[in-house]
PDB file of N, CA, C and O in Angstrom:
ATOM      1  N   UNK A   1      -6.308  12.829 -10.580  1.00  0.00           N
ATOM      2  CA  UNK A   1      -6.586  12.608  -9.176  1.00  0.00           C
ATOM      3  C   UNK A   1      -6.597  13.964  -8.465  1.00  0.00           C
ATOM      4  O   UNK A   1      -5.885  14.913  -8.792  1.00  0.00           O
ATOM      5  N   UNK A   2      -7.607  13.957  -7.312  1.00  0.00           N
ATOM      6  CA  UNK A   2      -7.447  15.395  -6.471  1.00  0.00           C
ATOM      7  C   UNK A   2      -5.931  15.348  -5.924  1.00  0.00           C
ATOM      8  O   UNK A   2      -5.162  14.389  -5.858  1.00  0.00           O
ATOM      9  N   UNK A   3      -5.708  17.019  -5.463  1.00  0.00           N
ATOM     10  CA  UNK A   3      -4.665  17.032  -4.931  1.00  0.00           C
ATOM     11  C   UNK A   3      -5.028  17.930  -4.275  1.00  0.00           C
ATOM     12  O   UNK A   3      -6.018  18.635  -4.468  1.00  0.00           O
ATOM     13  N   UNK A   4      -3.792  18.026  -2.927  1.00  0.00           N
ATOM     14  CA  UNK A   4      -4.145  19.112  -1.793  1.00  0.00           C
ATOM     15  C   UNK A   4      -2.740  19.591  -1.695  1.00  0.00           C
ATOM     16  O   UNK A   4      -1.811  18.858  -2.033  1.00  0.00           O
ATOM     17  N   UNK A   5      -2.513  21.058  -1.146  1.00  0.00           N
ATOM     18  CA  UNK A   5      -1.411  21.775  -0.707  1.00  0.00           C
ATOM     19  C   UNK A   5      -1.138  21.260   0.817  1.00  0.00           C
ATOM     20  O   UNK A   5      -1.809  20.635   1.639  1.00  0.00           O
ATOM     21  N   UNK A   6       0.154  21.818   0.797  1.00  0.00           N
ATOM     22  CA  UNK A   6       0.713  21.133   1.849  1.00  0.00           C
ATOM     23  C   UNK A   6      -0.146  22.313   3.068  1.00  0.00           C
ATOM     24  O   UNK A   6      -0.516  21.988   4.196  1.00  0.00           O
ATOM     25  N   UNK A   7      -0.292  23.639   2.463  1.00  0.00           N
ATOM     26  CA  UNK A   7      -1.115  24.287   3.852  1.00  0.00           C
ATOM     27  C   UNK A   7      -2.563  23.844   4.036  1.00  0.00           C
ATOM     28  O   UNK A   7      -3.185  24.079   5.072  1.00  0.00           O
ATOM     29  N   UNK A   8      -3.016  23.269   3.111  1.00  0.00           N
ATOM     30  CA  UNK A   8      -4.429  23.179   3.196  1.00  0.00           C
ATOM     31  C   UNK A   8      -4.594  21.629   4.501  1.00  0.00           C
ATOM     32  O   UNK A   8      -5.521  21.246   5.215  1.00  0.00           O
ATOM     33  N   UNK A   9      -3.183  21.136   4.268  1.00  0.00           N
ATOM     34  CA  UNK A   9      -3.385  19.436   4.768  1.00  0.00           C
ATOM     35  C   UNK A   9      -2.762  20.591   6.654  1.00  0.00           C
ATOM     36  O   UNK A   9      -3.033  20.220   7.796  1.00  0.00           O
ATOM     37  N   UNK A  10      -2.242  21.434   6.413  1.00  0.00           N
ATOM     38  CA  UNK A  10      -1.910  21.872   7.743  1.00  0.00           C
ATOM     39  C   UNK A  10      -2.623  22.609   8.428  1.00  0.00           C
ATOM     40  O   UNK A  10      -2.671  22.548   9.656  1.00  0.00           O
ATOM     41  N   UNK A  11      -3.503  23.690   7.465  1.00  0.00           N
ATOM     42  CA  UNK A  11      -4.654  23.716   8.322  1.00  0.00           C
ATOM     43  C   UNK A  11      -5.522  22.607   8.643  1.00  0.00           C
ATOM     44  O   UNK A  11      -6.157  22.839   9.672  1.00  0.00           O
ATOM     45  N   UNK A  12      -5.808  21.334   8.056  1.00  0.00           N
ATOM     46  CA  UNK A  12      -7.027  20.283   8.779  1.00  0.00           C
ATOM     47  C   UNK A  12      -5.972  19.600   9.822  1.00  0.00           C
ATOM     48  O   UNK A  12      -6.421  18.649  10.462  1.00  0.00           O
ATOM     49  N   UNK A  13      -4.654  19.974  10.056  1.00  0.00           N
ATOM     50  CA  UNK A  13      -3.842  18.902  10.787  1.00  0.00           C
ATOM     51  C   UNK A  13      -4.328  19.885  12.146  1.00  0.00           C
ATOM     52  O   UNK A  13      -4.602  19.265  13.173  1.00  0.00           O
ATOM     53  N   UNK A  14      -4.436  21.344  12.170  1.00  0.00           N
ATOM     54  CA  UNK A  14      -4.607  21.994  12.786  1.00  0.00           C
ATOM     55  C   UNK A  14      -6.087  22.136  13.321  1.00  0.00           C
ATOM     56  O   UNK A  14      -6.268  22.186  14.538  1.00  0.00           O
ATOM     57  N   UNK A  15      -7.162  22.203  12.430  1.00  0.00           N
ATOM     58  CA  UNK A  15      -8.328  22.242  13.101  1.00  0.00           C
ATOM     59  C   UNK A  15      -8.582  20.845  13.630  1.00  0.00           C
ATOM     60  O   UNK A  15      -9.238  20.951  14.666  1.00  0.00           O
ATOM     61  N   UNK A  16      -8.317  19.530  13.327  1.00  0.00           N
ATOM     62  CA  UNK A  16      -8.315  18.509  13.916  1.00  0.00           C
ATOM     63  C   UNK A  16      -7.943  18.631  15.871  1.00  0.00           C
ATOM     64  O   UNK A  16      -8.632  18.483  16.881  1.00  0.00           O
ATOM     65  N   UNK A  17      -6.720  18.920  15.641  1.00  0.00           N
ATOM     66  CA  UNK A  17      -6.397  19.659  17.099  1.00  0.00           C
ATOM     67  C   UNK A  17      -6.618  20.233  17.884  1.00  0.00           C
ATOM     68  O   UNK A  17      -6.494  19.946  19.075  1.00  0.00           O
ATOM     69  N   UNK A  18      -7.123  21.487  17.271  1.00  0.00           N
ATOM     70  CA  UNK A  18      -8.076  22.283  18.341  1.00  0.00           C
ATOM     71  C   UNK A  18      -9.091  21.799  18.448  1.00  0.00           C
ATOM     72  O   UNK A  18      -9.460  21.944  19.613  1.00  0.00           O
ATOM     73  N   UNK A  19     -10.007  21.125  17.706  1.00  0.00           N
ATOM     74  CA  UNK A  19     -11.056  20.169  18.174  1.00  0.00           C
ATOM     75  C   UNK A  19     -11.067  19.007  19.100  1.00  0.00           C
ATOM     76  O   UNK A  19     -12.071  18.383  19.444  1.00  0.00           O
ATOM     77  N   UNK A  20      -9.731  18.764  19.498  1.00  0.00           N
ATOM     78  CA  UNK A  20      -9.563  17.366  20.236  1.00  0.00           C
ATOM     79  C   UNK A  20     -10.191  16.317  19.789  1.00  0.00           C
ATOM     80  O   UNK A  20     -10.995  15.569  20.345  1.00  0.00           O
ATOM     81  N   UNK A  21      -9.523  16.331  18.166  1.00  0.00           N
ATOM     82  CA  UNK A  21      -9.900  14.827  17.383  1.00  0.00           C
ATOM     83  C   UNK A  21      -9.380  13.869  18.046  1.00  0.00           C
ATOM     84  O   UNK A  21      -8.204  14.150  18.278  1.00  0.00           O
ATOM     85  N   UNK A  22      -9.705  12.762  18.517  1.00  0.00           N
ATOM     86  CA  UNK A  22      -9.575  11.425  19.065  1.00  0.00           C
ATOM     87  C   UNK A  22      -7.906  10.772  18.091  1.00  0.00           C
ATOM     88  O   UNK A  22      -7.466  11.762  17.507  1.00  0.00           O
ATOM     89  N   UNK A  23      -7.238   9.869  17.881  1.00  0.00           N
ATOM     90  CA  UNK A  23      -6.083   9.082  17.390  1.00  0.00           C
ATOM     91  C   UNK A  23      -6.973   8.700  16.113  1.00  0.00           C
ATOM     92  O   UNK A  23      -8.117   8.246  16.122  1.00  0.00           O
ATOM     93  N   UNK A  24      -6.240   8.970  15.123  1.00  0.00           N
ATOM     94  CA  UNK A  24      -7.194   8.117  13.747  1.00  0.00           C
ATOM     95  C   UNK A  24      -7.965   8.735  13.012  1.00  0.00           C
ATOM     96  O   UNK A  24      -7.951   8.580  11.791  1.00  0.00           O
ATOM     97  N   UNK A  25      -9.189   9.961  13.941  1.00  0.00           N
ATOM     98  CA  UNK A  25     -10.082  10.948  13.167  1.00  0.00           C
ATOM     99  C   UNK A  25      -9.109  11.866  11.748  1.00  0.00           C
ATOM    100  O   UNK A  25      -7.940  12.212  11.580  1.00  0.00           O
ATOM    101  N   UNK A  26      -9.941  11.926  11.242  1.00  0.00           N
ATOM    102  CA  UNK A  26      -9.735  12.510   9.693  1.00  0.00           C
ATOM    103  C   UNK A  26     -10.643  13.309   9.396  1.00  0.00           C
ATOM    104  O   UNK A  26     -11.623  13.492  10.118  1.00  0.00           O
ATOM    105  N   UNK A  27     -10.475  13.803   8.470  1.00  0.00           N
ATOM    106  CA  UNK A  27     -11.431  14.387   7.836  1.00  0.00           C
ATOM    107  C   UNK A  27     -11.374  14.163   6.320  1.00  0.00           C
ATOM    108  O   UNK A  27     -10.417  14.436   5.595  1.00  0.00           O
ATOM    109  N   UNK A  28     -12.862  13.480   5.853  1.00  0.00           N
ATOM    110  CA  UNK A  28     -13.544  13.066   5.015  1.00  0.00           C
ATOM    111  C   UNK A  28     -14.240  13.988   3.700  1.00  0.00           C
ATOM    112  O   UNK A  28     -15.015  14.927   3.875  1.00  0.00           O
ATOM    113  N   UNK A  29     -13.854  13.576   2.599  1.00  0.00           N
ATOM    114  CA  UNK A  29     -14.788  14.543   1.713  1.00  0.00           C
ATOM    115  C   UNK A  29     -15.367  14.200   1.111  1.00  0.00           C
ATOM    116  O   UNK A  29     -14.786  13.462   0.316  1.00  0.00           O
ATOM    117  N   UNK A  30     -16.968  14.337   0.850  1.00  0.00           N
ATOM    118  CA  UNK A  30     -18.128  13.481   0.612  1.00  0.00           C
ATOM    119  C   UNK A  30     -18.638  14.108   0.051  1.00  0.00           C
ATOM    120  O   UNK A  30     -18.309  15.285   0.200  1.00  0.00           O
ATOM    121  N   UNK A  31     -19.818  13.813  -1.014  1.00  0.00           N
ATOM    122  CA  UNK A  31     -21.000  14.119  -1.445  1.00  0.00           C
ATOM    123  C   UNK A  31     -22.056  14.270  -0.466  1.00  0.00           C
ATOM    124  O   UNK A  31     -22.381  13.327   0.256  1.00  0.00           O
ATOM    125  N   UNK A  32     -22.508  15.197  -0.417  1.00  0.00           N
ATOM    126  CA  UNK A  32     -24.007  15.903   0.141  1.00  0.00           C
ATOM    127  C   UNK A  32     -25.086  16.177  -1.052  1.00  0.00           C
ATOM    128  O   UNK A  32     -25.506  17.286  -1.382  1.00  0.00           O
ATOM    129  N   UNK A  33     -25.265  15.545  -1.341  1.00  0.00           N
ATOM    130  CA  UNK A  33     -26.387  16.377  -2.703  1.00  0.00           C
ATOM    131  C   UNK A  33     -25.794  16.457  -3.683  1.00  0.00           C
ATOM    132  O   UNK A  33     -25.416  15.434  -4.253  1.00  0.00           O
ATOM    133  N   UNK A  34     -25.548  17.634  -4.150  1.00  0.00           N
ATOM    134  CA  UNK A  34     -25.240  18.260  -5.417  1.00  0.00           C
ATOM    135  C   UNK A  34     -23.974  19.284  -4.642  1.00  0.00           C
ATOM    136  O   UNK A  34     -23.674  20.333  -5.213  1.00  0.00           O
ATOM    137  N   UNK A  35     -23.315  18.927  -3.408  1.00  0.00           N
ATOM    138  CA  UNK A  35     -22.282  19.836  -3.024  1.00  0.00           C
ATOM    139  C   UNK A  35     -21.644  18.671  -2.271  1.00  0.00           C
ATOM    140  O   UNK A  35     -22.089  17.602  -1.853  1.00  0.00           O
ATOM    141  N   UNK A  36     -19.932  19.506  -2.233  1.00  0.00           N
ATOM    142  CA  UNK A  36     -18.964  18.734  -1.103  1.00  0.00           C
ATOM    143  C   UNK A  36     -19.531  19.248   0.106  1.00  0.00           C
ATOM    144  O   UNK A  36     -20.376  20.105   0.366  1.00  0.00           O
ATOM    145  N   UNK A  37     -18.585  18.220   0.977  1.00  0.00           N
ATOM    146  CA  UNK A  37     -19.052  18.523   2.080  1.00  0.00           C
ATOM    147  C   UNK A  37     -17.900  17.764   3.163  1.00  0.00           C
ATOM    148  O   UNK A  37     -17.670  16.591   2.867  1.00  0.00           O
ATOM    149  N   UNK A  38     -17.272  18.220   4.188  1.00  0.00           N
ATOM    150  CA  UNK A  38     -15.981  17.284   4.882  1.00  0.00           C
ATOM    151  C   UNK A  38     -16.904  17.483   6.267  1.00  0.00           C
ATOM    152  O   UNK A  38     -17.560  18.425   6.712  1.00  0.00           O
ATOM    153  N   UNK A  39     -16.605  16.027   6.754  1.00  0.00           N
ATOM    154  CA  UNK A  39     -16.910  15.467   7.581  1.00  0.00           C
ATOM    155  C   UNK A  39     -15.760  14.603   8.299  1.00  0.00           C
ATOM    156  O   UNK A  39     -14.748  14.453   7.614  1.00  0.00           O
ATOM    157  N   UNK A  40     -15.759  13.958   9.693  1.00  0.00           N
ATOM    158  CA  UNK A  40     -14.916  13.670  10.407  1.00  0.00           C
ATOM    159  C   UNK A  40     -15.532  12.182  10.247  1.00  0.00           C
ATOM    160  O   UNK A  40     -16.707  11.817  10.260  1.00  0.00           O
ATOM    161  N   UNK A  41     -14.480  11.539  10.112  1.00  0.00           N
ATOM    162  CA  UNK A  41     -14.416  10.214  10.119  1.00  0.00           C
ATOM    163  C   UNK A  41     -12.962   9.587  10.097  1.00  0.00           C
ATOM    164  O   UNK A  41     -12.004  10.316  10.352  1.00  0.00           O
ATOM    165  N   UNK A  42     -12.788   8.289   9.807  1.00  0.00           N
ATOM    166  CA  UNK A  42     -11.382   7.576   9.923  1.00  0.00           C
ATOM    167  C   UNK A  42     -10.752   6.898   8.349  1.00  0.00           C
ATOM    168  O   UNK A  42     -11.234   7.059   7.228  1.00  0.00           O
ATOM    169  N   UNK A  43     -10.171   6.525   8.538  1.00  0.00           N
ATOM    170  CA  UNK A  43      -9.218   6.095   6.903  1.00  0.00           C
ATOM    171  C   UNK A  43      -9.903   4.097   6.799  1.00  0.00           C
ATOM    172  O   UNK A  43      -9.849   3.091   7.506  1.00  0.00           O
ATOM    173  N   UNK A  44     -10.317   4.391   5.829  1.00  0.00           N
ATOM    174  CA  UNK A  44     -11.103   3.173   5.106  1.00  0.00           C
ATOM    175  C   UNK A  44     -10.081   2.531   3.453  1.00  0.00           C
ATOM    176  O   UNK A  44      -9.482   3.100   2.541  1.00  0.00           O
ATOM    177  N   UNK A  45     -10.314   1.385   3.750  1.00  0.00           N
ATOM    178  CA  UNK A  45      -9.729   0.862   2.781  1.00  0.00           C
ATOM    179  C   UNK A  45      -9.787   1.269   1.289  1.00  0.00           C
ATOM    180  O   UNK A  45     -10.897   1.067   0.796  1.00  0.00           O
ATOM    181  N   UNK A  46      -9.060   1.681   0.626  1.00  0.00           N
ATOM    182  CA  UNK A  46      -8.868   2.076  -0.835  1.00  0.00           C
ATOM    183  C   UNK A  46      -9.235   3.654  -0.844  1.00  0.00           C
ATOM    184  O   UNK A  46      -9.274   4.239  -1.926  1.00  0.00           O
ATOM    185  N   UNK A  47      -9.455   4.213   0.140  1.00  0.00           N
ATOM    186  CA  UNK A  47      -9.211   5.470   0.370  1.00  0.00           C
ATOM    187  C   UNK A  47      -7.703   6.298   0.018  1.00  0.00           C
ATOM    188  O   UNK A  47      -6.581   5.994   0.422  1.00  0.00           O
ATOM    189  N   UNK A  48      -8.107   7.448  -0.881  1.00  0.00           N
ATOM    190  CA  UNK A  48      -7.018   8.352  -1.052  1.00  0.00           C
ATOM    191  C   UNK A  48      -6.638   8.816   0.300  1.00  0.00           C
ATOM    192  O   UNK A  48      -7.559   9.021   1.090  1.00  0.00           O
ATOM    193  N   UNK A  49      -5.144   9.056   0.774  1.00  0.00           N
ATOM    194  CA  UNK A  49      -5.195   9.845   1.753  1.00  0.00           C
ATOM    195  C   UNK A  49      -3.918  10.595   1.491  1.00  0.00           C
ATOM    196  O   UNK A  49      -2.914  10.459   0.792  1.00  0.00           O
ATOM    197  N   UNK A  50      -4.484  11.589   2.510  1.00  0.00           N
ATOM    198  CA  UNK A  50      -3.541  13.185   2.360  1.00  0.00           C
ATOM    199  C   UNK A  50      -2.993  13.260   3.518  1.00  0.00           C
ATOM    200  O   UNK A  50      -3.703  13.288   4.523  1.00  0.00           O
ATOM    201  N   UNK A  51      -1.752  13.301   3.590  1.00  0.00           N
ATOM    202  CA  UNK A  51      -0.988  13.112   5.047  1.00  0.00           C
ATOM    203  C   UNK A  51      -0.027  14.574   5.140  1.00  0.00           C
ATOM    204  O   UNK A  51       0.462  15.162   4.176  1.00  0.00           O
ATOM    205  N   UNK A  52       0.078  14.953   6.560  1.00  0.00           N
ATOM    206  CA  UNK A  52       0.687  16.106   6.916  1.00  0.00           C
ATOM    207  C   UNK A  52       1.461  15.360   8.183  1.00  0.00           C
ATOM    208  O   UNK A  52       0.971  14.517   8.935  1.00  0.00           O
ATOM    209  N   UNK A  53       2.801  15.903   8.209  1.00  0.00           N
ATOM    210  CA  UNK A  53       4.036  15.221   9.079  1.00  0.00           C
ATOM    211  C   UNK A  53       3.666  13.425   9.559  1.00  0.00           C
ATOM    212  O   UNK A  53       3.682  12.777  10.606  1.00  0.00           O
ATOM    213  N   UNK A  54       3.371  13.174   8.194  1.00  0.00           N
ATOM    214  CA  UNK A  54       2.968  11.450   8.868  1.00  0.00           C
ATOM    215  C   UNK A  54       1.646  11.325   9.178  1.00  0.00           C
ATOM    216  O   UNK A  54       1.080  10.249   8.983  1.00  0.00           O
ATOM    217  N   UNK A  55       1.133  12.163   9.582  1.00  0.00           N
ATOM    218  CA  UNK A  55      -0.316  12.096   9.993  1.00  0.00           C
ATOM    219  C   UNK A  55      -1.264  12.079   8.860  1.00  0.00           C
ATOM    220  O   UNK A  55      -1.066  12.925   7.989  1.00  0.00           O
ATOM    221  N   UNK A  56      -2.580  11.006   8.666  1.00  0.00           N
ATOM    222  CA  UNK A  56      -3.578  11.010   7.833  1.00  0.00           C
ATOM    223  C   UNK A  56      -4.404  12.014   8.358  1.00  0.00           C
ATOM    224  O   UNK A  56      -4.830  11.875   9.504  1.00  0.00           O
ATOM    225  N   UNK A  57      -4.768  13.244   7.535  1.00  0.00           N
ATOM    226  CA  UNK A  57      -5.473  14.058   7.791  1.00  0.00           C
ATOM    227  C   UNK A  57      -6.726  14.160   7.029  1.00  0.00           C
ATOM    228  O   UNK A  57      -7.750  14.570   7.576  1.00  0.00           O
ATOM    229  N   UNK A  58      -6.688  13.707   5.444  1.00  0.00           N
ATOM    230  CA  UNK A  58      -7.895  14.300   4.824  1.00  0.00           C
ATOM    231  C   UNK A  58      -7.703  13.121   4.022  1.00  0.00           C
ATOM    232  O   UNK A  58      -6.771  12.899   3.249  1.00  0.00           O
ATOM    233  N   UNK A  59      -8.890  12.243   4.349  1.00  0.00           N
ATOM    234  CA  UNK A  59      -9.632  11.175   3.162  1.00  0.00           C
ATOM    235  C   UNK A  59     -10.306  11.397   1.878  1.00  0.00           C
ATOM    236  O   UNK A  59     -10.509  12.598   1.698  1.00  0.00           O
ATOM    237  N   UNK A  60     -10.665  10.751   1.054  1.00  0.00           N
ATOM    238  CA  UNK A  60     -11.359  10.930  -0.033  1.00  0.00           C
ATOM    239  C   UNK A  60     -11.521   9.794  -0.637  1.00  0.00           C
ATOM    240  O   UNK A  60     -10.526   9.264  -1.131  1.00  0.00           O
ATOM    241  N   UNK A  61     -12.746   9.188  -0.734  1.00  0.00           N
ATOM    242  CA  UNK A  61     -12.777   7.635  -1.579  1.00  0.00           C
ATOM    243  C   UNK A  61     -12.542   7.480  -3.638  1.00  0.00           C
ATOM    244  O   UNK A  61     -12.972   8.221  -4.522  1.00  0.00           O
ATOM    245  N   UNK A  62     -11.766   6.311  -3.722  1.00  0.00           N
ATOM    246  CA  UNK A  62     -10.945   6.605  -4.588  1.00  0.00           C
ATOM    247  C   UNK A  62     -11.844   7.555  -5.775  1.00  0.00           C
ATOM    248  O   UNK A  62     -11.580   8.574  -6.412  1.00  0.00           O
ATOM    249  N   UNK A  63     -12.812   6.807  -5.708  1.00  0.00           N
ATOM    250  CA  UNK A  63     -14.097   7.536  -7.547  1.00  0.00           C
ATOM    251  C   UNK A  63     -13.887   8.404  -7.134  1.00  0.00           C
ATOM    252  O   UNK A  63     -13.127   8.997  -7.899  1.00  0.00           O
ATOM    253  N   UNK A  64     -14.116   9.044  -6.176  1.00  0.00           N
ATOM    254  CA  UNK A  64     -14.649  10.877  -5.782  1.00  0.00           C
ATOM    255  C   UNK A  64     -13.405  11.397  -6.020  1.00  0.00           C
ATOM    256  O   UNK A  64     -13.692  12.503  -6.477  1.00  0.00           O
ATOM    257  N   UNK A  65     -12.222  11.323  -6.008  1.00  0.00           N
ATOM    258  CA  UNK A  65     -10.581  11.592  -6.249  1.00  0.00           C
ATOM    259  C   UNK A  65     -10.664  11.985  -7.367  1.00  0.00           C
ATOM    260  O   UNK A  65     -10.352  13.067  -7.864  1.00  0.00           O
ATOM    261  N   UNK A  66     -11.385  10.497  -8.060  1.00  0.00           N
ATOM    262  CA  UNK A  66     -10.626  10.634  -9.764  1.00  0.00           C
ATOM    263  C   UNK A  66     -12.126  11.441 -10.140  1.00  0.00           C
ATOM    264  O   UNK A  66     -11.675  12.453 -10.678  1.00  0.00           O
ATOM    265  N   UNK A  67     -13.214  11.551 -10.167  1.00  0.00           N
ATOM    266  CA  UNK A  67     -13.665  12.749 -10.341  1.00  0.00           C
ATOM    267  C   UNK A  67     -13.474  14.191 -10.064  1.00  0.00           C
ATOM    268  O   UNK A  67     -14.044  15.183 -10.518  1.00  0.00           O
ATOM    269  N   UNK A  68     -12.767  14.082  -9.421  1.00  0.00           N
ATOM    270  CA  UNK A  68     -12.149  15.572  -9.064  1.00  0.00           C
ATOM    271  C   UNK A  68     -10.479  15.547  -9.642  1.00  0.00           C
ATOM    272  O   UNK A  68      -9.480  16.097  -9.179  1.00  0.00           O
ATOM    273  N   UNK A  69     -10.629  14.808 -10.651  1.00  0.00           N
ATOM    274  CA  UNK A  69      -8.818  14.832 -11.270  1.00  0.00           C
ATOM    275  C   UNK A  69      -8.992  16.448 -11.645  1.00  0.00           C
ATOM    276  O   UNK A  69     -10.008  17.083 -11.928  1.00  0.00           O
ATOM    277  N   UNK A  70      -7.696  16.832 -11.543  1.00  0.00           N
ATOM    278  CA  UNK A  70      -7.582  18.199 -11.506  1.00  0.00           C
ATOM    279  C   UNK A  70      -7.560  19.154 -11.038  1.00  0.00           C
ATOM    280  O   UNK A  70      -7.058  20.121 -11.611  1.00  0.00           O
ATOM    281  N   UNK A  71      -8.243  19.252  -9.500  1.00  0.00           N
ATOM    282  CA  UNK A  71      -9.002  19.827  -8.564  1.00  0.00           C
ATOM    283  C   UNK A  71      -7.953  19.942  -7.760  1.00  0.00           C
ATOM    284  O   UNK A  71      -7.018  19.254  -8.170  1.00  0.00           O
ATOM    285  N   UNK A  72      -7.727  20.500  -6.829  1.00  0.00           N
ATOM    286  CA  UNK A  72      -7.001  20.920  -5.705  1.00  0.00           C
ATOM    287  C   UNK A  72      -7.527  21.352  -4.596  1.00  0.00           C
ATOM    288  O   UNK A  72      -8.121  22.412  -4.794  1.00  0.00           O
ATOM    289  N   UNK A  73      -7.582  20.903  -3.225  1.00  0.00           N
ATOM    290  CA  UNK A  73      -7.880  21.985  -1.978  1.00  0.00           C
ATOM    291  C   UNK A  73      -6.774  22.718  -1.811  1.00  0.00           C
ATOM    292  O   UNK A  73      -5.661  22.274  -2.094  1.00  0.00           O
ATOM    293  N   UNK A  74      -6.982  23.968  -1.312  1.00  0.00           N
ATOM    294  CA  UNK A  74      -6.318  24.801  -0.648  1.00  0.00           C
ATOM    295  C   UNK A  74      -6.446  25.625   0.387  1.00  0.00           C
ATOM    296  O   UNK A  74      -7.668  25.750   0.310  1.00  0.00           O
ATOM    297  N   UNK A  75      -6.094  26.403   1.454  1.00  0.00           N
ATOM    298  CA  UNK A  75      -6.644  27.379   1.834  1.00  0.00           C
ATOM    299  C   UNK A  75      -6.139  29.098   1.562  1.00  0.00           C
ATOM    300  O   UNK A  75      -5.183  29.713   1.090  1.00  0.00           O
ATOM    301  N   UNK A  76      -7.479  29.369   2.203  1.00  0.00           N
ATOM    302  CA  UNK A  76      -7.183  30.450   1.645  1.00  0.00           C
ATOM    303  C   UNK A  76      -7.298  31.635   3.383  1.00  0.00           C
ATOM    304  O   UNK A  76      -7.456  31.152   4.504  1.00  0.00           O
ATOM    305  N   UNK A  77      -7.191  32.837   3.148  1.00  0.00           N
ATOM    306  CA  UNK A  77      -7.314  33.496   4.668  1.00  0.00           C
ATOM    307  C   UNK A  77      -8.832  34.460   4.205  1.00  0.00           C
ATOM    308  O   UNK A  77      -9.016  35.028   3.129  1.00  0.00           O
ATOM    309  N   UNK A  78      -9.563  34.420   5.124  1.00  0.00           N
ATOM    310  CA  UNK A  78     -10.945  35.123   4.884  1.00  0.00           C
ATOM    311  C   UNK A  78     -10.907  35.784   5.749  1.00  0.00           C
ATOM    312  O   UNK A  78      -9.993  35.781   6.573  1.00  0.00           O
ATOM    313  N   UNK A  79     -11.886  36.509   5.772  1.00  0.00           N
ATOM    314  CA  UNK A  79     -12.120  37.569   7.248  1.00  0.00           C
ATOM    315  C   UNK A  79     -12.754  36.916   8.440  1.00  0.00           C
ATOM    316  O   UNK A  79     -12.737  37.372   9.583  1.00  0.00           O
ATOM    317  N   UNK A  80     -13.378  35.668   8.001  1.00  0.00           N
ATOM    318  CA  UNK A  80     -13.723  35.050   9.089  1.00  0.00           C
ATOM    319  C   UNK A  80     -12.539  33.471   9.672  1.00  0.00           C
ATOM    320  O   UNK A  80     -12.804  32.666  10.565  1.00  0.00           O
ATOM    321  N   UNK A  81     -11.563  33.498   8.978  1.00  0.00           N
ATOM    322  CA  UNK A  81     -10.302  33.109   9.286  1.00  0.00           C
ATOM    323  C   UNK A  81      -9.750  31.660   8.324  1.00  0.00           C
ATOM    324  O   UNK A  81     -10.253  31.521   7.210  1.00  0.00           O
ATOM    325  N   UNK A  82      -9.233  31.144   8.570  1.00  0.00           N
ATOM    326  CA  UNK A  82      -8.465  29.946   7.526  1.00  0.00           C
ATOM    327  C   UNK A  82      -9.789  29.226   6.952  1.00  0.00           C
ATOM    328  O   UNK A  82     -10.674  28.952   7.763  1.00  0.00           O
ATOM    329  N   UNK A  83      -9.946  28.944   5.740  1.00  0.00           N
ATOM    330  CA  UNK A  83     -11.387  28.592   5.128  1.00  0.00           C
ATOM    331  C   UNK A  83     -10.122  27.358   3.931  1.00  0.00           C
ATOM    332  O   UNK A  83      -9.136  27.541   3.217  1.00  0.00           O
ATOM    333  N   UNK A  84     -10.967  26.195   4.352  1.00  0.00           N
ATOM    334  CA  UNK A  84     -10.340  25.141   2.823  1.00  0.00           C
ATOM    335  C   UNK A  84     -11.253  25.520   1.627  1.00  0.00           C
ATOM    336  O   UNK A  84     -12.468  25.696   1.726  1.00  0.00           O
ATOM    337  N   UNK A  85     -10.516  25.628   0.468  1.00  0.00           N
ATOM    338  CA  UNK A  85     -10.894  26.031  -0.813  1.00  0.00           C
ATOM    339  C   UNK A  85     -10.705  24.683  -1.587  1.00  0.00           C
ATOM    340  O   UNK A  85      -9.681  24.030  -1.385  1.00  0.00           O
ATOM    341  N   UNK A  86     -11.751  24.200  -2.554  1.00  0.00           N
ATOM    342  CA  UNK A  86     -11.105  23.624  -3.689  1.00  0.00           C
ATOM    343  C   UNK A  86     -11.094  24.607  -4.789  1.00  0.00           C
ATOM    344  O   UNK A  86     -11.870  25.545  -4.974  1.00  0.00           O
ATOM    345  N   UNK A  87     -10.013  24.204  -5.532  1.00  0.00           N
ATOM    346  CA  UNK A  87     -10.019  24.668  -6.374  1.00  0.00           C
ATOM    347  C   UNK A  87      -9.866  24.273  -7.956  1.00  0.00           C
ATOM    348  O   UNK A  87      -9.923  25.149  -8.819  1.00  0.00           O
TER     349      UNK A  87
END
C-alpha cells in the first residue's frame, strides 16, 4: 500500500489552508494519462486516507494505493519552495 510521511501530510494540511479549502476538501491523487496528478476533492467511500492532526488531508482510491505498494510521498524543499515527492 502507498504511504505518506507525516511532513508530506503537513505540508497538504498546510497548502489546503492557505488556499482557503472549504470543511472536507482534500486532496486527491489520480491518474492523468500516463502521470499522477493531485487534485482537490473530498473523501469517497473505500478511499485510502492520510490524516494529519485528525484531519483527512490526502485521498487515494483503494487500486491506485495498492499499485503504488511501496511508494511513498514526501516532501522535499526546492528552490521554488515545499514540492510533494513520491517516492
Amino acid at each position: 500500500m502507498l504511504t505518506a510521511t507525516d511532513g508530506a501530510l503537513e505540508h497538504l494540511a498546510t497548502v489546503l489552508d492557505e488556499r482557503g479549502a472549504p470543511e472536507g476538501m482534500v486532496v486527491r491523487c489520480v491518474v492523468e494519462g500516463e502521470d499522477l496528478a493531485l487534485v482537490p476533492d473530498s473523501e469517497k467511500d473505500g478511499d485510502v486516507v492520510f490524516r494529519h492532526e485528525e484531519r483527512a488531508v490526502l485521498v487515494v482510491a483503494k487500486d491506485l494505493s495498492d499499485a503504488l505498494d511501496g511508494r511513498e510521498f514526501d516532501v522535499d524543499d526546492a528552490e521554488e519552495g515545499r514540492q510533494l515527492t513520491l517516492r
